[in-house]
C-alpha positions as CSV (number, residue, x, y, z in Angstrom):
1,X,171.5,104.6,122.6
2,X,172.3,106.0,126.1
3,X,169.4,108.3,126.1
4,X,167.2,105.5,124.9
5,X,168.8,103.1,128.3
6,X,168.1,106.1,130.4
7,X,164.3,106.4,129.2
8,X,163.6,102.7,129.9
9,X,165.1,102.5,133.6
10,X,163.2,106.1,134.5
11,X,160.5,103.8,133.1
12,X,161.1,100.8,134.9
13,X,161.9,103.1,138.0
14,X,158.3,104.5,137.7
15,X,156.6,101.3,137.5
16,X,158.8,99.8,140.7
17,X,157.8,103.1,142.5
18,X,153.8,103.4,141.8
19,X,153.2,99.7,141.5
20,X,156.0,97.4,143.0
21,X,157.7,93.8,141.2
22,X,154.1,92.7,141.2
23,X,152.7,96.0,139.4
24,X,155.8,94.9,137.0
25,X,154.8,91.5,136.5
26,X,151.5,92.6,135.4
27,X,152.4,95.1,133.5
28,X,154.4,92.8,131.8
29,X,151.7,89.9,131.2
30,X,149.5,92.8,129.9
31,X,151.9,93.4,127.2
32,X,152.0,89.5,126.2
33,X,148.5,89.4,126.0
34,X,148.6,92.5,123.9
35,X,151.0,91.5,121.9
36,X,149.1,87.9,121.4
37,X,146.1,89.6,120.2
38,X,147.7,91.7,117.4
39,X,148.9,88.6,116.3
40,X,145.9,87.4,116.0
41,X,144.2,90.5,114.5
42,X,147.1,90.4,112.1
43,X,146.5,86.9,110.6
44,X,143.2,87.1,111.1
45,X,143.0,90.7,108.3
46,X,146.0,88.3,106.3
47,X,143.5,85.6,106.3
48,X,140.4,87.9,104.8
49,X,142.9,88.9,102.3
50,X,143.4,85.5,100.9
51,X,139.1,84.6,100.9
52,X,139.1,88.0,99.6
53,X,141.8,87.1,96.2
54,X,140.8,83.4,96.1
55,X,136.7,84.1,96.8
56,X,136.4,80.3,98.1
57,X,135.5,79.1,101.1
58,X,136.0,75.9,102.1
59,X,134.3,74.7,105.7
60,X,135.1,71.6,107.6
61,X,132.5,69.6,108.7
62,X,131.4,65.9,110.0
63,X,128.2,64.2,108.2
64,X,125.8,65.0,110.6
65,X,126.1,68.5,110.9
66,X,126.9,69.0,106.9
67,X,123.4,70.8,106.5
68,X,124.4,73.1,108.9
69,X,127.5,74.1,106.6
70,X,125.8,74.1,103.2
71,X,123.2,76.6,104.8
């Protein structure tokens, strides 16, 4: 546990050094983002799984653009 604490401030210590609070901040809104998109990759595969069991597919649309979804 302690060597783990002492990893993450050297780390944090780095980041403060080479690329300030903003460099930080950044950093950290980079992660988020990353973060957001393997989310999305994740239900997006768990998704593909379930057309991929249930092999229907069922698409919303209004009248005037139904053509578009039977094509």
């Amino acid at each position: 546990m302690l060597s783990a604490t002492r990893k993450f401030l050297t780390v944090i210590i780095k980041l403060i050094r080479n690329r300030g609070l903003f460099g930080i901040y950044k950093q950290w809104i980079e992660t988020l983002f990353r973060m957001k998109q393997i989310d999305y990759e994740t239900s997006r595969v768990n998704a593909l799984a379930v057309y991929h069991a249930s092999r229907t597919l069922r698409i919303i649309a209004t009248r005037h653009t139904a053509y578009i979804a039977y094509m």
